[in-house]
C-alpha positions in Angstrom: -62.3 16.6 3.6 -64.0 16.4 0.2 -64.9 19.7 -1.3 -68.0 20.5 -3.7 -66.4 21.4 -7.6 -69.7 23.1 -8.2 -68.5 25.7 -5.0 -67.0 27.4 -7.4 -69.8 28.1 -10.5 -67.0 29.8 -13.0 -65.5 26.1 -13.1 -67.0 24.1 -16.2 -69.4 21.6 -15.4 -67.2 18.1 -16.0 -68.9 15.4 -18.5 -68.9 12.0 -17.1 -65.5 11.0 -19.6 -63.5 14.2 -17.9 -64.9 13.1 -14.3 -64.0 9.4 -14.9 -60.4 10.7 -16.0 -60.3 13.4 -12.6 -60.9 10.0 -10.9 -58.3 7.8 -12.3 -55.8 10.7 -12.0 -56.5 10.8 -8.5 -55.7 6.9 -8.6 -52.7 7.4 -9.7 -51.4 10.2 -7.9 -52.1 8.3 -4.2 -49.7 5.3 -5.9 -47.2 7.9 -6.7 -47.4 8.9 -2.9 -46.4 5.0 -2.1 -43.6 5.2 -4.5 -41.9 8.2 -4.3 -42.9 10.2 -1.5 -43.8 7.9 1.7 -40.9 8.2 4.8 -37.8 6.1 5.0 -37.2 4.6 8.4 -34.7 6.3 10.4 -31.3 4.6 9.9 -28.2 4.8 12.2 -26.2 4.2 9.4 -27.0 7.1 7.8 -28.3 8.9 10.3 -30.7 12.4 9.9 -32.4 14.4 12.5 -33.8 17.5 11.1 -35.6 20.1 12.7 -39.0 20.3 11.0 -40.0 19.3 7.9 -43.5 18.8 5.6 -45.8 15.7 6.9 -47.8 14.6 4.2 -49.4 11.7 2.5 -51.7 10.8 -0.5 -54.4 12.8 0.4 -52.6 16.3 -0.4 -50.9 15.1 -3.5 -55.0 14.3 -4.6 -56.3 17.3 -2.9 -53.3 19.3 -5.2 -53.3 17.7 -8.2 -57.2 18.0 -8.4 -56.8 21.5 -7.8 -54.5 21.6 -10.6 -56.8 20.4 -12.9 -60.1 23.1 -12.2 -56.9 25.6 -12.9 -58.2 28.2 -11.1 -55.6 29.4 -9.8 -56.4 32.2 -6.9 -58.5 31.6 -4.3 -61.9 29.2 -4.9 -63.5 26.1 -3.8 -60.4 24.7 -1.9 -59.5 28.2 0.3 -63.5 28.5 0.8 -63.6 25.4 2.4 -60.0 25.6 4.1 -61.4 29.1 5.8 -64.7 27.4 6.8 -63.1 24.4 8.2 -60.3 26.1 10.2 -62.5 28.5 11.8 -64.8 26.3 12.9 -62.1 24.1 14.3 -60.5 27.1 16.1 -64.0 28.8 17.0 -63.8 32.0 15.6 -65.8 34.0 13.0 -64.0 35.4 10.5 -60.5 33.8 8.5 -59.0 35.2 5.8 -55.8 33.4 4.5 -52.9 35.1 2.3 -49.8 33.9 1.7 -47.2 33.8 4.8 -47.4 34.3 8.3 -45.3 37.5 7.7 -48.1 38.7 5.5 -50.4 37.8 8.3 -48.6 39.9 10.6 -48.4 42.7 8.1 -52.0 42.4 7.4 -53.1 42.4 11.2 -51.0 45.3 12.3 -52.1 47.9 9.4 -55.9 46.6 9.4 -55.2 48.5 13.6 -54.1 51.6 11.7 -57.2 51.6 9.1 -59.6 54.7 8.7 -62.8 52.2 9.8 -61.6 53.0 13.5 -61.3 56.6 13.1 -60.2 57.8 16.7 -59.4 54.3 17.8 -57.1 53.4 15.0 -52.9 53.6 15.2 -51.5 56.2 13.5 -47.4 57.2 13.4 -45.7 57.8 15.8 -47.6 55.4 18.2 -46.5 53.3 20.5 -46.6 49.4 20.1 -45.2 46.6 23.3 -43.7 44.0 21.6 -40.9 41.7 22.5 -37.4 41.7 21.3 -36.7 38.1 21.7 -38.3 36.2 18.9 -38.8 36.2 15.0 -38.3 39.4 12.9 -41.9 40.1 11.3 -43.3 39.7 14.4 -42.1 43.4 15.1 -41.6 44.7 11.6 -45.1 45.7 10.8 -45.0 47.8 13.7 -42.1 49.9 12.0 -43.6 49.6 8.1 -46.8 51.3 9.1 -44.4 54.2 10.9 -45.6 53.0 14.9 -42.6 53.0 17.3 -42.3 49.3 19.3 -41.5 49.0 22.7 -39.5 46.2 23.7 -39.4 44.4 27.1 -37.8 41.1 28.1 -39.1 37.9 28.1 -39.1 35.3 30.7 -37.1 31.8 30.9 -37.8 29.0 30.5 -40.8 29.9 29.3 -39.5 32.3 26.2 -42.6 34.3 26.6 -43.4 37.9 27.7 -42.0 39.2 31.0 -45.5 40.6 32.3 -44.1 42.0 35.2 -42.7 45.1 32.7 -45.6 45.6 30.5 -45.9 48.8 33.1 -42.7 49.8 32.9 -43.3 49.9 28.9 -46.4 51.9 29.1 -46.6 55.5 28.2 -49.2 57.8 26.8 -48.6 57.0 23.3 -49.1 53.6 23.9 -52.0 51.8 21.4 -51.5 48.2 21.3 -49.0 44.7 22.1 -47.8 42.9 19.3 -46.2 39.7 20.4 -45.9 36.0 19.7 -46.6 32.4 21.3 -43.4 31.9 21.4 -42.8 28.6 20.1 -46.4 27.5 20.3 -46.2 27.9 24.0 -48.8 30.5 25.1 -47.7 34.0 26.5 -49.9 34.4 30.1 -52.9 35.5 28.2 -54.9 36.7 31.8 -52.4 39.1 32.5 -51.6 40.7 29.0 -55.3 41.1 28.3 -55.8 42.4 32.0 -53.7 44.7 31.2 -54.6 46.0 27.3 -58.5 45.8 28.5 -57.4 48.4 31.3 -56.0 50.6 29.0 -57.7 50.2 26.3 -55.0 49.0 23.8 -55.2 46.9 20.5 -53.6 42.8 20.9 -52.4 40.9 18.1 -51.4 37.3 18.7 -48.5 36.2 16.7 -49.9 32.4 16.6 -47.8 31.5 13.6 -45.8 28.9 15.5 -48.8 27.6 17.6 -51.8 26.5 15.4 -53.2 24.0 18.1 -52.3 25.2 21.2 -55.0 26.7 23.6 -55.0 28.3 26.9 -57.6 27.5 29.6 -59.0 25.2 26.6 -59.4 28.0 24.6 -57.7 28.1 21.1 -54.6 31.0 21.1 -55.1 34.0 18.7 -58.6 34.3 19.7 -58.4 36.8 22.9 -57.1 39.2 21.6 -58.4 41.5 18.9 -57.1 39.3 16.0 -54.4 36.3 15.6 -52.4 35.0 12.6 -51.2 32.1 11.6 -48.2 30.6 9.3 -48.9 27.7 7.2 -44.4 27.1 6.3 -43.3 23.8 5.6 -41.9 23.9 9.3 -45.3 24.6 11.1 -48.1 22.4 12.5 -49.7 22.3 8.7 -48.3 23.1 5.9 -49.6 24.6 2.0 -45.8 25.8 1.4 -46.1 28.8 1.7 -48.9 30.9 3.2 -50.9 32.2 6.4 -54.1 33.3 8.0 -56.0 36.3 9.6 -58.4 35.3 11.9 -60.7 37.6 14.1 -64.1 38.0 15.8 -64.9 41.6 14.7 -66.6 42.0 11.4 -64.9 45.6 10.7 -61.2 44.2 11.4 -62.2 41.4 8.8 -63.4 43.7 6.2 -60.1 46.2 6.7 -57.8 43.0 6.4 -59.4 41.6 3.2 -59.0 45.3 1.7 -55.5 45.3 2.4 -55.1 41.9 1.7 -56.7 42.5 -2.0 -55.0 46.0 -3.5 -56.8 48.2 -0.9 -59.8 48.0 -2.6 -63.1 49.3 -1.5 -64.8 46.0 -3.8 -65.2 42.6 -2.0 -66.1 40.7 -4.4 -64.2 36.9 -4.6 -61.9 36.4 -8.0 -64.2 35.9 -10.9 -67.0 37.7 -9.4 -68.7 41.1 -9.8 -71.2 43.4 -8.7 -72.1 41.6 -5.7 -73.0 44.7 -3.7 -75.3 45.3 -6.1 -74.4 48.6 -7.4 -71.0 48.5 -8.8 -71.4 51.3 -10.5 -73.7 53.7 -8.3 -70.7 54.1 -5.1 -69.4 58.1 -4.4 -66.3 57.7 -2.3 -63.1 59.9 -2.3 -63.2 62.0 -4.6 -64.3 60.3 -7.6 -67.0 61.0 -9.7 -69.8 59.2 -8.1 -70.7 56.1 -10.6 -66.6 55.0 -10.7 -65.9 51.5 -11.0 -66.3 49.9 -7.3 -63.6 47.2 -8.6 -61.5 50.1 -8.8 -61.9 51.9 -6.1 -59.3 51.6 -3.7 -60.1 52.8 0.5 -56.4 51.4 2.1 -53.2 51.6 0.9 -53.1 47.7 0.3 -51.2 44.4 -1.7 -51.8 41.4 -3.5 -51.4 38.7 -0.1 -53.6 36.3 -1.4 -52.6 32.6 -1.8 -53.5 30.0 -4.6 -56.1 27.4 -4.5 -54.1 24.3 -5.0 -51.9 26.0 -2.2 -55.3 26.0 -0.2 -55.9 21.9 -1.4 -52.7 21.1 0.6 -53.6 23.0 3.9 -57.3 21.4 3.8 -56.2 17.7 3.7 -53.3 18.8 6.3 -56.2 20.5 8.6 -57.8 16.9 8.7 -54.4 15.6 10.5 -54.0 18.2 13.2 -55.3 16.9 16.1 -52.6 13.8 14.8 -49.9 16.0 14.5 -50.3 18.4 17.9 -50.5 15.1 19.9 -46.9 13.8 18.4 -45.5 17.0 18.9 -46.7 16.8 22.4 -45.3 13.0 22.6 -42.1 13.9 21.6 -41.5 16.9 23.6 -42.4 14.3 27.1 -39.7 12.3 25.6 -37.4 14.8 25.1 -38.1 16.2 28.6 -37.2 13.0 29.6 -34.7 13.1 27.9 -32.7 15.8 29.2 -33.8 15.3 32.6 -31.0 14.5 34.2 -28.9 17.5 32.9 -30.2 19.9 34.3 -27.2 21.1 35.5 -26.0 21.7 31.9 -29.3 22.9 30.5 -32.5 25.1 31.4 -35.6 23.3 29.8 -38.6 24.6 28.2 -41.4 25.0 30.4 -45.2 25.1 29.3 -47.0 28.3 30.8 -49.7 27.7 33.5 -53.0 26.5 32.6 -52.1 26.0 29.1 -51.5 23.1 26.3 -49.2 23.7 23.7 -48.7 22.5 20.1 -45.3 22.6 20.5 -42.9 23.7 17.3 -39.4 23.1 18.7 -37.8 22.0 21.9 -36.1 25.1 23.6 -32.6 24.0 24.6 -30.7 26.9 26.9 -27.1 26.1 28.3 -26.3 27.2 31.8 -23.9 30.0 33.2 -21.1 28.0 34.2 -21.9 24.9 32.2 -18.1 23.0 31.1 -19.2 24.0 27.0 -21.1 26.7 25.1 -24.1 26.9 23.0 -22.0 27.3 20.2 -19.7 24.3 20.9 -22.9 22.2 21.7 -24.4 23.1 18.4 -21.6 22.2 16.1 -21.3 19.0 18.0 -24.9 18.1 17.1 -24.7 19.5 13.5 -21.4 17.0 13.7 -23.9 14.2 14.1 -26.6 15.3 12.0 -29.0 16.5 14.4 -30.2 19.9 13.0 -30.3 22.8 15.3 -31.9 26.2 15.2 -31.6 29.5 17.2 -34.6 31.1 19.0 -34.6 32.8 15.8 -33.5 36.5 15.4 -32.1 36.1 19.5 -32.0 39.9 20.8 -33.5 41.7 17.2 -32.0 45.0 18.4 -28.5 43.4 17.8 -29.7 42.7 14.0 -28.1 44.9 11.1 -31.3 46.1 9.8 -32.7 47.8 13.4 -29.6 50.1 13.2 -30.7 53.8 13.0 -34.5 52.3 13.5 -36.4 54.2 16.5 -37.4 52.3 19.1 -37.7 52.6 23.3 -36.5 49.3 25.5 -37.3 48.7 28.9 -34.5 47.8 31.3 -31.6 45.7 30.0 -33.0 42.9 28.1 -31.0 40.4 30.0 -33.2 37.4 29.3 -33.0 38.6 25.6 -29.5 38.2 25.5 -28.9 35.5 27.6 -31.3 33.5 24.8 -28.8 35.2 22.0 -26.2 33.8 23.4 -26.9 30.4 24.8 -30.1 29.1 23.6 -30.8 26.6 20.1 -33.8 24.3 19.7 -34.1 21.0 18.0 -37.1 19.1 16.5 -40.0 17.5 17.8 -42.1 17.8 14.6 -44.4 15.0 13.7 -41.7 13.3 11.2 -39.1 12.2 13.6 -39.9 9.9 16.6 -38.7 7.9 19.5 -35.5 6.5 17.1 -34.6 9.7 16.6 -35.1 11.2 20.2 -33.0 8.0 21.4 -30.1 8.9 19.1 -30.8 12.4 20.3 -30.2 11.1 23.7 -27.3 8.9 23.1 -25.4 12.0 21.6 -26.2 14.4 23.7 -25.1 12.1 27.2 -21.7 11.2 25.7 -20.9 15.1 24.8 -21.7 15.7 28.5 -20.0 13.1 30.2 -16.8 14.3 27.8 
């Protein structure tokens, strides 16, 4: 996607010698792509199956290194345009990115708790469902802005919400669900959002491992009351680092892009002012009427936002989705495959009903009973040099840092441990393919049939 220099008007205008040079820079830096960067073929001689990885070709390394040259380096042309392009692909009305999916998180959960809602919004003490299977800042900004989570158990094979105890975890405290796609597979969204519209509860859709997937042909994120995404090297697009907000309601937008900027009261982009035309005329708090608006700070907020030449990379990436969620799809079939006839040594990921994930990992769980454990399956992979991964944090109550943390579970977790203990993923990501998944195969058959 080409974007327009003159998007930005605090950028010089270029003279033809500078734009000729832009152009032959961009030249170059596609040839670099051919010499340095462009993927090896896998080899069994040396052989290397990782997990996930960055996908990228010329078009990023031009997309970045033009950014580099405007050096403006916040947020400008390229994270207008990535915003605009990515909600329209997604459908929604409002994106704001920042600079992780945990910052997303964090963003989403304290815009629930801002003053804009008055009655409606969280405060302390709170209530919040969440799950305890899954990925730590999922379930921390429930405990930073001082709510208490509820955990319940998730279900298997499907890694997602056990819906059946989203009762049982209800009390009269209880404000809103926080919980994730687990592994780009989507969570049954009818029955969660069934249940927070008959109570009246807040949803946040954790969607950072999912960009991609929908349910009943609808993108994930954008049924409940605001999604995120996470834009890691190991997710369906990549800038590096950074994430994105994204919402429907125009008052959840403007509390996430205060707390997202300082907490300030001004929305103004970088490099602009006064574009609420009276910078200097606001009364709010109790400041003399007439203070600074660029000053004046309604949230307790941060700095989240990302750089624009971070914002170049995710906007040539956004151009290759549709390209990456279909391999990711591909190589889960032929993983499936795959493992299909041991099934008596391993439970296999299952997509939820009426729903099409972008897949980030293949879900791997070992059987009770099964002749080896997790653990002895994984270093025999690693052996090989097939990378492996937990279902991240497993059972997050077990973690050091929840110790002396207040919380309220429902029933035993047993699922939740059961993953902690047995459960690994490996890759599916758009950079390995059916070589690899073959020499996935041919390890994993001959550590069975030991």
């Amino acid at each position: 996607m080409k974007t327009n220099k003159l998007l930005n008007s605090n950028l010089p205008i270029e003279s033809p010698e500078a734009a000729e040079i832009r152009h032959k820079i961009s030249v170059l830096a596609s040839k670099y792509w051919e010499l340095v960067h462009r993927k090896a073929k896998f080899s069994r001689e040396d052989p290397k199956v990782p997990v996930s990885g960055k996908v990228f070709g010329p078009e990023e390394i031009q997309n970045l290194v033009d950014s580099a040259l405007d050096f403006w380096l916040t947020t400008g042309r390229f994270n207008n345009a990535f915003e605009e392009s990515l909600a329209s692909i997604i459908g929604v009305k409002h994106i704001l990115t920042t600079n992780s999916g945990s910052s997303a998180n964090l963003l989403a959960v304290s815009s629930l708790c801002s003053p804009i809602f008055k009655g409606r919004a969280m405060s302390p003490g709170d209530e919040v469902i969440t799950c305890a299977a899954g990925f730590p800042t999922t379930v921390n900004p429930i405990i930073i802005n001082n709510l208490v989570p509820v955990f319940v158990d998730v279900e298997i094979p499907s890694y997602n919400i056990d819906a059946s105890q989203l009762d049982l975890a209800l009390s009269h405290k209880t404000r809103g669900i926080v919980i994730a796609h687990t592994m780009g597979n989507p969570f049954n969204l009818d029955l969660v959002m069934d249940f927070a519209n008959k109570h009246a509860l807040w949803v946040v859709e954790d969607c950072c491992d999912g960009l991609g997937s929908k349910y009943k042909g609808k993108h994930i994120g954008t049924f409940g009351n605001v999604g995120t995404y996470s834009f890691y090297p190991a997710h369906q697009i990549t800038m590096g680092e950074g994430g994105a907000v994204f919402t429907n309601d125009g008052k959840l937008r403007r509390a996430v892009e205060s707390i997202r900027d300082w907490g300030r009261d001004c929305y103004c982009p970088p490099g602009y002012d006064n574009t609420c035309g009276k910078r200097f005329g606001w009364k709010l708090g109790n400041l003399p009427k007439g203070y600074d608006h660029k000053y004046t700070y309604s949230h307790l907020g941060y700095n989240l936002k990302l750089t624009d030449m971070q914002a170049a990379v995710g906007l040539a990436q956004l151009d290759k989705l549709d390209s990456f969620v279909a391999a990711r799809a591909k190589n889960f079939l032929a993983l499936k495959n795959t493992f299909s006839d041991l099934e008596d040594f391993f439970i296999l990921p299952e997509a939820n009903q009426e729903s099409e994930p972008s897949w980030f990992g293949f879900l791997i769980t070992v059987r009770d009973g099964a002749p080896f454990t997790r653990d002895q399956f994984v270093r025999k992979l690693n052996k090989m040099h097939i990378a492996t991964r937990f279902l991240f944090g497993g059972n997050l109550l077990k973690q050091p840092y929840m110790g002396n943390r207040t919380f309220r579970t429902v029933g035993n977790l047993e699922n939740t441990n059961k993953i902690m203990r047995d459960t690994l993923w490996i890759g599916l990501f758009p950079g390995i393919g059916l070589p690899e998944i073959n020499y996935i195969s041919e390890v994993v058959h001959k550590f069975c049939k030991r």
